[in-house]
N, C-alpha and C positions, 0 to 999 in steps of 0.2 A: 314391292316387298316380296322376298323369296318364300316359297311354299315347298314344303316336304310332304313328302309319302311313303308313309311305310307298306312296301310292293312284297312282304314279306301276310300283310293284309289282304285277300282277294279281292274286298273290295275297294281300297285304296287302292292294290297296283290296277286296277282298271281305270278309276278317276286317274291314278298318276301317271299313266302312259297317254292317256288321253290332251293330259295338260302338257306335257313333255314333247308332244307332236305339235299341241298347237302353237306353243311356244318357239318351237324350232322353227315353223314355219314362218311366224313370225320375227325371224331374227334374232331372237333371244335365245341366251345360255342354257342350257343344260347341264347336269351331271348326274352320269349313271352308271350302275355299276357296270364292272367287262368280268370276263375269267382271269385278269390279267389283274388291275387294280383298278380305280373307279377315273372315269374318265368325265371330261369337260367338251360338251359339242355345239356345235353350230353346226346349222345348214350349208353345205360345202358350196353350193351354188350363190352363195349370198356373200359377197366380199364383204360388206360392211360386220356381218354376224364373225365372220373371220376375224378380221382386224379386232375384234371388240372383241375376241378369245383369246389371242394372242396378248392384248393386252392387259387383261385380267390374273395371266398368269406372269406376266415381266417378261413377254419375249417379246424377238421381232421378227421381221419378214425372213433373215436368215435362218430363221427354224422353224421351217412350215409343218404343219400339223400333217402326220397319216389320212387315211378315210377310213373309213367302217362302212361295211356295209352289210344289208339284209339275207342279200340271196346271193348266188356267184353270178346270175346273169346281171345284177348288177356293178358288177365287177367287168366283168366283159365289157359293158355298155362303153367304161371310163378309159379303156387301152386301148392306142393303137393296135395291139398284138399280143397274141398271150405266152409267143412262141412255142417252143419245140416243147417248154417241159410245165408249162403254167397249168395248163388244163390239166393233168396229169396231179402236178400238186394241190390243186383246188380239189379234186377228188377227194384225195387222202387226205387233205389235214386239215380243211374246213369244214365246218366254224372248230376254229382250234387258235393255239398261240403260234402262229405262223403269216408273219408278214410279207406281202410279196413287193417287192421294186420291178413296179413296169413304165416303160414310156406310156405317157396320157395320151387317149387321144386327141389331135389336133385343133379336132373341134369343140371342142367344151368350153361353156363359155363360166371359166371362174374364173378364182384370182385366190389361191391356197396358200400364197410368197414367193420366195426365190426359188421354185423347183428345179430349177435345169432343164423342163419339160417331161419330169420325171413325177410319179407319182407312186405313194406305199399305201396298199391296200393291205385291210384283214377283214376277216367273218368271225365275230366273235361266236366263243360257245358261253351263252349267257341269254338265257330264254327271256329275261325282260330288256335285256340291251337288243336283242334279236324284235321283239316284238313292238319297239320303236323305228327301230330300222327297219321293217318294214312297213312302215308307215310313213316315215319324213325321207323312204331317200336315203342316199350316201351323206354321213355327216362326219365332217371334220371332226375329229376328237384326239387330243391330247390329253395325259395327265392329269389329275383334276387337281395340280398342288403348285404353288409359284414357285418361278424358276429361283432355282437353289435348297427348293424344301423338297423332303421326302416327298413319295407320290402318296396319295392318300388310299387306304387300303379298306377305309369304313364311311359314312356320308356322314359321321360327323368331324371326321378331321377334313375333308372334303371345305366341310362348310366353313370351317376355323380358318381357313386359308382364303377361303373366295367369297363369302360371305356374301351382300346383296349382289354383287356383280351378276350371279344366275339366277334367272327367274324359279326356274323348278329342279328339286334335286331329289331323286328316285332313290330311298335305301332299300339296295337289298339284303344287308345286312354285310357283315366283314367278309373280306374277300380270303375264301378260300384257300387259294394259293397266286401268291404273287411275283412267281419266277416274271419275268418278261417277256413277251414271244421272240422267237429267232423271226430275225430281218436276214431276207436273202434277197439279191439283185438279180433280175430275169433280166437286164437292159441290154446285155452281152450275150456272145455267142455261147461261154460258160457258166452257168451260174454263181452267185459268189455270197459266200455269206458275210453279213455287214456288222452281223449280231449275235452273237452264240444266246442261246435260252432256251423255254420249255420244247422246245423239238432240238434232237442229237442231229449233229452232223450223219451219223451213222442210220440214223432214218430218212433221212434227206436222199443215203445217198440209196436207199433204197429204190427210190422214184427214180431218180436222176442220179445216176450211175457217176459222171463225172462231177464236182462241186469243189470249187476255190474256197478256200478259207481268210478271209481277209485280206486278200492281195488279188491282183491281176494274174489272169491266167497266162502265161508267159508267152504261151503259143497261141494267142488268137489271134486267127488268120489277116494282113495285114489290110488287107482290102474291107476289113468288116471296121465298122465305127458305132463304137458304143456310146449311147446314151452320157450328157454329160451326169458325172457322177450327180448322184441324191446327196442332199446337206447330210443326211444320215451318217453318209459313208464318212464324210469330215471328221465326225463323232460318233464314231458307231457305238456310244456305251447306253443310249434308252431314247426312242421317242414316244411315249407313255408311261413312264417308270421312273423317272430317276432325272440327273444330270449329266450330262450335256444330253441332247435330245431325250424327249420322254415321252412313249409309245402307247397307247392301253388295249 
């Protein structure tokens, strides 16, 4: 049976962050809030917690979930490479709404779906999704709303839509503000944005001087090989947020 916590409570979000880790650990669902809208996790290391996310919302392996994570060196942990400008924008705009597309490292041992070998990280700014995440590790999360509904913006439309499927679901009350983070791809020599949202292109390009806007950088150099595209980029309109992919 599913359990709530109002983390809006000191002493509940302490039991419910508590149950929320142990349950991730355990394989089982979550949902919590993000600065983004409320999100649906698994333990990213755990295929079967995946698969059992995936189909709780009506996806499939074609639309693999982001990661979240606690800290940026957990982020570093999960890529091959952070390139020329990742370190740079983990700086400035994490924990923020700013997702990054890097190649995964080699060695990890999951199973997220059909990546390309590509993987989209974010650091949410949301002190109780942060103080999960550092406790369970990088967790898979997507949307907390099945595919074709709204994303759910409060943990009780959360729950309307996913009901027992989650074991524990953390209210932090209504989400804030529900723009979507911008998805930008590090996998190439140019950066490229996948997803316009709460960061402007024009802060982007503050970091990073040069930035593609939804297309291929025309000039990149012919010897260099990027990463095969993220499902994202397929669908660049939500992965938490919305339809086709949905990001939190």
């Amino acid at each position: 049976m599913s359990k709530r916590y109002d983390c809006r409570n000191p002493q509940e979000r302490t039991a419910g962050i508590e149950a929320a880790v142990t349950a991730a650990r355990a394989g089982e669902l979550i949902v919590l809030p993000t600065d983004t809208v409320y999100g649906i996790g698994a333990d990213a290391f755990i295929p079967a917690a995946v698969t059992t996310m995936l189909a709780a919302k009506g996806r499939g392996r074609n639309m693999p979930p982001p990661v979240l994570v606690g800290t940026a060196r957990a982020a570093a942990a999960l890529v091959d490479d952070l390139g020329a400008f990742g370190q740079d924008l983990i700086d400035e705009f994490w924990p923020g709404a700013l997702t990054l597309v890097f190649r995964a490292s080699p060695t990890l041992l999951w199973d997220l779906g059909d990546t390309k070998g590509t993987v989209a990280l974010r650091m949410p700014l949301h002190s109780v999704a942060l103080d999960v995440l550092k406790q369970t590790g990088p967790l898979a999360v997507s949307s907390a709303n099945r595919h074709g509904q709204p994303s759910a913006i409060s943990a009780d439309e959360a729950e309307q839509q996913l009901g027992e499927a989650v074991s524990i679901y953390l209210d932090g009350g209504p989400c804030t503000d529900n723009v979507p983070s911008t998805i930008l791809d590090l996998t190439g020599t140019i950066p490229k944005v996948l997803r316009s949202g709460a960061i402007s292109v024009d802060r982007l390009r503050a970091v990073s001087s040069v930035i593609a806007e939804n297309e291929h950088y025309a000039e990149e150099p012919a010897d260099v090989k990027p990463a095969a595209p993220h499902p994202l980029e397929k669908d660049p309109v939500d992965p938490a947020t919305g339809e086709p992919p949905s990001v939190a």
